[in-house]
Structure formats: structure tokens, C-alpha cells
N, C-alpha and C positions, 0 to 999 in steps of 0.2 A: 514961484515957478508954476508954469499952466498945464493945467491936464493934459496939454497935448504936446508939452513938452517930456513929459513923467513916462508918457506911452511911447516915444520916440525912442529913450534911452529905455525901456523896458526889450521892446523890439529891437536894439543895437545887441542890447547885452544876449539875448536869444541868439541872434544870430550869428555874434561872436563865437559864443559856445556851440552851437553847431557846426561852425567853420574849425574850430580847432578840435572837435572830436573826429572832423571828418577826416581831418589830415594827420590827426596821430594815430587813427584805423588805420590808415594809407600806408603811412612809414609802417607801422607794424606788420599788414600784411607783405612790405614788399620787404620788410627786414627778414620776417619768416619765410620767404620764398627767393632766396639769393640764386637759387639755378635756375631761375625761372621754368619752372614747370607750371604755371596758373596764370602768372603775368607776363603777356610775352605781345609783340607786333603779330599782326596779320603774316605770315609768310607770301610769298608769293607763287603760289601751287596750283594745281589743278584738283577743285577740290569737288566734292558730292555735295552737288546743291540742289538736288532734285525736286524739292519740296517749294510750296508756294512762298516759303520765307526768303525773301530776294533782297534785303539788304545788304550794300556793300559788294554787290557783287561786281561791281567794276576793279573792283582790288583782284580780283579772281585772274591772274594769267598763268601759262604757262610755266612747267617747273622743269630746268634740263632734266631733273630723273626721270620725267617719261610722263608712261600713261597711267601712273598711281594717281588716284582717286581720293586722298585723303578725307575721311569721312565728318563732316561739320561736329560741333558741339549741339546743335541741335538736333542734327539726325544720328545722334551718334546709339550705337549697340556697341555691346561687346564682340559678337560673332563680328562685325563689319569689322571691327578695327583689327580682329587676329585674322581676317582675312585682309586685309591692309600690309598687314606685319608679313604675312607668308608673301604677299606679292614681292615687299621690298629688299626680304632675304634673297627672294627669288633671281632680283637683279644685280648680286653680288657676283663680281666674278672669282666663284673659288677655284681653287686646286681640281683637276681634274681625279674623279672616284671620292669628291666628297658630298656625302649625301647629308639633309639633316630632317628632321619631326619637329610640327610647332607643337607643345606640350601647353597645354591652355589650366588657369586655375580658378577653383569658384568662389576664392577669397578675395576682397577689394579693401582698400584704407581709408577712412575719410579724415580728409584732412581737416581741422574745424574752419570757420572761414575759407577757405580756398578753393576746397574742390572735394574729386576723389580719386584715386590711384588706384587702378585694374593691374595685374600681373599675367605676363605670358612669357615662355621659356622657349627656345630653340636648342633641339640636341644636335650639335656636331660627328658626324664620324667618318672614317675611313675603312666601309669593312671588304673584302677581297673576297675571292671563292675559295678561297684556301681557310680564311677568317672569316666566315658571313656574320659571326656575332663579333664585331669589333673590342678589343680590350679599351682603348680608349676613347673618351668622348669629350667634349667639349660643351658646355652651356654658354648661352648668349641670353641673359636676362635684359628683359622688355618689360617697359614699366606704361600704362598708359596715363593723363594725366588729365581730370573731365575736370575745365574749370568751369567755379561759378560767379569768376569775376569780369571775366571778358565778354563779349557779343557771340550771338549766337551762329555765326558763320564764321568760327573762328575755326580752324582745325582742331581734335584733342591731341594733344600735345604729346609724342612720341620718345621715349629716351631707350636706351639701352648700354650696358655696359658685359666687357668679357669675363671669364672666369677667372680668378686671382687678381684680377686689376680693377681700382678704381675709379680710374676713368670715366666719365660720364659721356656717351656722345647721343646726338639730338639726330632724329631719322629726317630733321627738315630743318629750313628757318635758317635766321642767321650764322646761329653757332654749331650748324650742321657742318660737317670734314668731305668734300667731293673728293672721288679717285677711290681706286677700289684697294684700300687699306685692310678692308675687315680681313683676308685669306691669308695673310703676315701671321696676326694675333690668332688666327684659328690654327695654321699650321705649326705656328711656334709649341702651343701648350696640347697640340698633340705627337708631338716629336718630343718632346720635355719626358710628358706621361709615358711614351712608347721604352724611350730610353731607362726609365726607371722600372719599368716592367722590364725588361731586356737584362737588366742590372742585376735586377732581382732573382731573375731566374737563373741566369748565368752563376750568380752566386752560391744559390741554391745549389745548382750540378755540382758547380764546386765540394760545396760540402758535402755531399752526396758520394762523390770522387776522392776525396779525402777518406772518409768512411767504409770506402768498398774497399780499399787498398789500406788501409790500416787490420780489416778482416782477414786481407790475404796475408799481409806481411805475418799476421797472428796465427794463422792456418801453417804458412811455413815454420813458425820456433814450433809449433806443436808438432808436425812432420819429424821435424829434424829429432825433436825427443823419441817421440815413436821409432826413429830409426837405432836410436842409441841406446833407449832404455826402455822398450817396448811401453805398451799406454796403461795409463793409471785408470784403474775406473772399481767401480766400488758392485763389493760381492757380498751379498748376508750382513751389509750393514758395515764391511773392513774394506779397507784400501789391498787391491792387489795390484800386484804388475802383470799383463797379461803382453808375451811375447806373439814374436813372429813360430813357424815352424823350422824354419832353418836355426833362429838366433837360442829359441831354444833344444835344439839338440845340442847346440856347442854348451849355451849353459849346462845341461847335462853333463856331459863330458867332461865339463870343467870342476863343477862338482864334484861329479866321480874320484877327476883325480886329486883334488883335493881334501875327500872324506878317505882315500887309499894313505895319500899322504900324513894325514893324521895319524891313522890307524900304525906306522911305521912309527912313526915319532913316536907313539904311544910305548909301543915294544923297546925301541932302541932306551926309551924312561924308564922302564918298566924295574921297579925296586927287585931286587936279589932274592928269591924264597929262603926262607929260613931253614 
């Protein structure tokens, strides 16, 4: 066999193995990224392309959500993206008196391979002039999603989900939900929350109402003795009875005639002198 045969298959088996490391990376990275948060199509958006990086910018159209901006992977910040986020809550159509706060944090995830994960929070509430500090609230976590596998004119990749649900929904892109759905799930877990504070309280008076009226019913048996046995209370360390002034002159009286009545019985007994 000729040398330049040996360097042939030297070069096949090279390239072999870099063709099968390249694609068991692949499968790996897209087997760890099943919701696609890193690996995902171009959407089709109006995005922030301000910058002299012009690639692909013919994919770039219009998105019926409007005039959001979504901010590239390239020019991407944090502050743009949660002002991204505040625009797109903004075009939610809620419940009329509900207002919300983007709550921004300075913690991020790095994902290894893939990218990294930003977090921002939306508070929900309904508060009244009656209630200016609302009992319940509502969170809407926003997750951002800066890949390092896609092109640089991609958007960063937007998710969010509600409070007690699972759900995962995407702010754009194919697997993005149109129709204004979010104010269901906002209103829902705050009539949930309201009714259980409501529950709570209610309950509360209740026992509260139990308790004031178990005192009186107790106040009445002690009346009623007061009235028949005048009231027990403690003198020099002993138990006396301490009447009224009317109930004690009859006890008096009654006394009386019953220390007279003795006194006779005593005489009527009285042994014979000797």
C-alpha cells in the first residue's frame, strides 16, 4: 500500500471522527434543550437591528404584536430586554383596575453549552381606594434565554409562565398562544387568593362570635347565681358570700327567726331541775 494511500485513510478516519463528535454534540445539545429555549427558527418579528451587523436581515418582517422591538442576540442587555418585557405586558388586555411592577433580578444561570438564562418577575394586583395596599397578587415569571448557538440576529428568546401553573408559554415564535388569554389566568388566582383571604376572615369573626357569646352566656349563669346566692369572692384569704342589701335583710330576718326558734326548742327540751 502507498503512502498516499495510508494518508488518505488517515484523513477519512479524522474526519469520520469529527463528523460523529459533531453530531453526537448536536443530538446532546438539542436532547438537553427539549423547550427550545437556545435552539429555536428565526421568528418572524420586528426586531432591533440597529447595529452595523446586517446579516439575515431579510428574514426580519413584521409581527402582528405590533411595534415590539425585540432586542437581537447581538445587541442584546438586560435593561433592553425588561424593557421589551414591560412593553409586551403592556399590550395585554387585562381586567379593567388591574395594575402590575416589573420586579427585575441580578441573578442569571448559565446554562453549560447553550447559553444563559436572565430572570424578571411581573407583580399582578387589583388594589381599590378602599384597599390601596392590595391583599392579593399575582406573579408572572419571565425567564430570558441568551443563546450561544444560534446567529447573532436572532432574538433572545423570551418564556414566561403563571403562578401555580406549569405551563410554559413563549412571548413570540412559533409556539407563542395569540389572543388575549394571559387576564383568565391573572384573574382566576386572584379571585382564588381573594376568596381564601375572605374564608379566612370570615372564619376568623366566626370564632371570634363564638367566643364573645360563650362570655356572655357565662356572664348570665354567674348573674343568675349573684341573684340567688349573692357572689362568692374571697376575704382575708376565705371564701365568703357577699349579698345584696335587700336579700340580705331577709337573710337577717330569717336568721333571726330561726336562732328565736332554736332558742324555744331549746326550753320546750330543757331537762326538769332537780
Amino acid at each position: 500500500m502507498s503512502f498516499n494511500s495510508l494518508e488518505f485513510c488517515d484523513v477519512y478516519e479524522i474526519a469520520a471522527d469529527f463528523v460523529t463528535n459533531l453530531i453526537s454534540s448536536a443530538v446532546d445539545k438539542l436532547s438537553r434543550d427539549r423547550p427550545g429555549y437556545f435552539i429555536y427558527k428565526c421568528p418572524e418579528l420586528e426586531l432591533d437591528t440597529s447595529s452595523s451587523y446586517t446579516s439575515g436581515s431579510s428574514r426580519e418582517e413584521a409581527d402582528p404584536v405590533g411595534s415590539l422591538h425585540w432586542v437581537t442576540i447581538q445587541r442584546f442587555s438586560y435593561l433592553k430586554s425588561v424593557h421589551n418585557i414591560h412593553a409586551f405586558v403592556n399590550s395585554w388586555v387585562l381586567t379593567p383596575g388591574t395594575k402590575f411592577a416589573v420586579i427585575t433580578h441580578a441573578g442569571f444561570k448559565d446554562v453549560e453549552g447553550l447559553g444563559t438564562t436572565f430572570f424578571v418577575d411581573v407583580i399582578f394586583s387589583k388594589p381599590t381606594q378602599a384597599c390601596p395596599n392590595p391583599l392579593a397578587t399575582v406573579t408572572v415569571s419571565f425567564q430570558i434565554h441568551l443563546s450561544m448557538l444560534v446567529p447573532l440576529y436572532y432574538p433572545a428568546m423570551v418564556t414566561y409562565t403563571f403562578e401555580n401553573f406549569g405551563t410554559i408559554f413563549y412571548a413570540f415564535g412559533k409556539k407563542s398562544f395569540d389572543g388575549n388569554f394571559q387576564k383568565y389566568f391573572i384573574d382566576n388566582i386572584l379571585d382564588f387568593k381573594l376568596k381564601f383571604f375572605e374564608d379566612s376572615i370570615k372564619w376568623s369573626h366566626e370564632v371570634k362570635e363564638k367566643e364573645r357569646i360563650r362570655k356572655e352566656e357565662s356572664c348570665d349563669d354567674d348573674m343568675e347565681e349573684d341573684n340567688l346566692f349573692g357572689r362568692l369572692t374571697l376575704r382575708d384569704g376565705r371564701k365568703t358570700l357577699r349579698f345584696s342589701e335587700r336579700e340580705e335583710s331577709v337573710f337577717n330576718i330569717l336568721s333571726q327567726k330561726d336562732s328565736s326558734d332554736d332558742s324555744e326548742n331549746m326550753k320546750c327540751h330543757r331537762p326538769p331541775e332537780k
